[in-house]
C-alpha positions as CSV (number, residue, x, y, z in Angstrom):
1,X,8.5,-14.2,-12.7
2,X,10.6,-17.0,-14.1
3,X,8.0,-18.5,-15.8
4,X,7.0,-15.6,-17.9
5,X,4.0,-15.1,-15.7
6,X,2.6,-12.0,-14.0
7,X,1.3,-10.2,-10.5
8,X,-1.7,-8.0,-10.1
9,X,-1.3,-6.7,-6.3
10,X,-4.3,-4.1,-6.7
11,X,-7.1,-2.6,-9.0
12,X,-7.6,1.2,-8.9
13,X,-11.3,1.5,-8.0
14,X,-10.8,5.5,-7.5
15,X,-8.8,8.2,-8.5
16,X,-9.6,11.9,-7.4
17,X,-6.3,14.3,-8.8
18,X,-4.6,15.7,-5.9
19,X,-7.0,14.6,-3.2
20,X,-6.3,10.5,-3.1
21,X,-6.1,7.1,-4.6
22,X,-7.7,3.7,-4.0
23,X,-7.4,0.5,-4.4
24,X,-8.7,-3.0,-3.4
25,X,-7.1,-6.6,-3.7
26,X,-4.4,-8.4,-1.9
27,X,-0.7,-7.1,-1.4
28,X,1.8,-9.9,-1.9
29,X,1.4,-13.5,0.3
30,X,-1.8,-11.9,1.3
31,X,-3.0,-13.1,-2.1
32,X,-3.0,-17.0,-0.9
33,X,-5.6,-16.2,1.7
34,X,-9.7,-15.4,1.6
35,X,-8.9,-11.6,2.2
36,X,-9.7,-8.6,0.2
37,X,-8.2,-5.1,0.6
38,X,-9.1,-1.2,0.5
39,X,-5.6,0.8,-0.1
40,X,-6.2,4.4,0.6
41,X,-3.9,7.0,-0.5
42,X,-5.3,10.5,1.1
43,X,-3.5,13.8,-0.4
44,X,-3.8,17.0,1.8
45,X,-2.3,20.9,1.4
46,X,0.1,20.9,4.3
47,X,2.9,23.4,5.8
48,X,5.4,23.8,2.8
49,X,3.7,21.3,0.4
50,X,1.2,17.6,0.5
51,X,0.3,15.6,3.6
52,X,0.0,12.6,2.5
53,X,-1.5,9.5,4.0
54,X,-2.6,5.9,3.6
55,X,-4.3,3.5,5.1
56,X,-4.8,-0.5,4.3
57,X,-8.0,-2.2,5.5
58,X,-8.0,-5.9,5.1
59,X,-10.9,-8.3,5.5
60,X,-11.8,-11.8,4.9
61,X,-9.9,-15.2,6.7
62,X,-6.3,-16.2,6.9
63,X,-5.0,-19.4,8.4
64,X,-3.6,-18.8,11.4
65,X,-5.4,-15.6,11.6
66,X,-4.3,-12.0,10.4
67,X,-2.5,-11.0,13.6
68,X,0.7,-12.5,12.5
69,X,0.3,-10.5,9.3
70,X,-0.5,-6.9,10.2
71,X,2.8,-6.0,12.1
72,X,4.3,-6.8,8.6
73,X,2.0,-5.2,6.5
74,X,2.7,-2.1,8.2
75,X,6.1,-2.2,8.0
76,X,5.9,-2.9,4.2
77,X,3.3,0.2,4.2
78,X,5.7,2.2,6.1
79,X,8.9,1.5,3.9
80,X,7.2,2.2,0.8
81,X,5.4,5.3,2.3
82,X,9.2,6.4,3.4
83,X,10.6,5.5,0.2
84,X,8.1,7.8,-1.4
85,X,9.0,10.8,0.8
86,X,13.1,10.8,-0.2
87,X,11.8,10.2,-3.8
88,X,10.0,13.5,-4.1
89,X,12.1,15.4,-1.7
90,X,14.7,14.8,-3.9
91,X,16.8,12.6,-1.9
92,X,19.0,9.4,-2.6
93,X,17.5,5.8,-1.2
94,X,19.5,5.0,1.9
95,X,22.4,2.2,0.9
């Protein structure tokens, strides 16, 4: 941030090793709003390596109401998830 300040997106409220991760808070703009968050990673033995899953529950009230919101949250969720998979399948970020 240009003023020297900082972001706290989420706060790890669980960690199990190789079965999943989660989080709670408010991703991003979300964070201007009376909403709170669960961020669940889920790690499963699949064919040839990890299934891995998330999901993002989000509760509370936003102006204008959250079905604006949630089309882009997903896509957000999606890139990242995406982003993940190339990253330990050892392959370049698209350009």
């Amino acid at each position: 941030m240009k003023d020297g300040g900082s972001v706290q997106h989420l706060q790890v409220v669980y960690a199990a090793p190789g079965q999943g991760l989660r989080l709670r808070g408010a991703l991003g703009p979300l964070q201007t709003e009376g909403v709170d968050g669960a961020l669940s990673w889920t790690l499963k033995p699949g064919e040839g390596g990890t299934s891995v899953s998330l999901s993002y529950v989000l509760g509370g009230y936003m102006r204008g109401g959250m079905e604006q919101w949630a089309p882009r949250v997903d896509r957000v969720l999606d890139e990242q998830l995406q982003r993940l998979k190339r990253f330990v399948e050892g392959k370049p970020p698209p350009q």
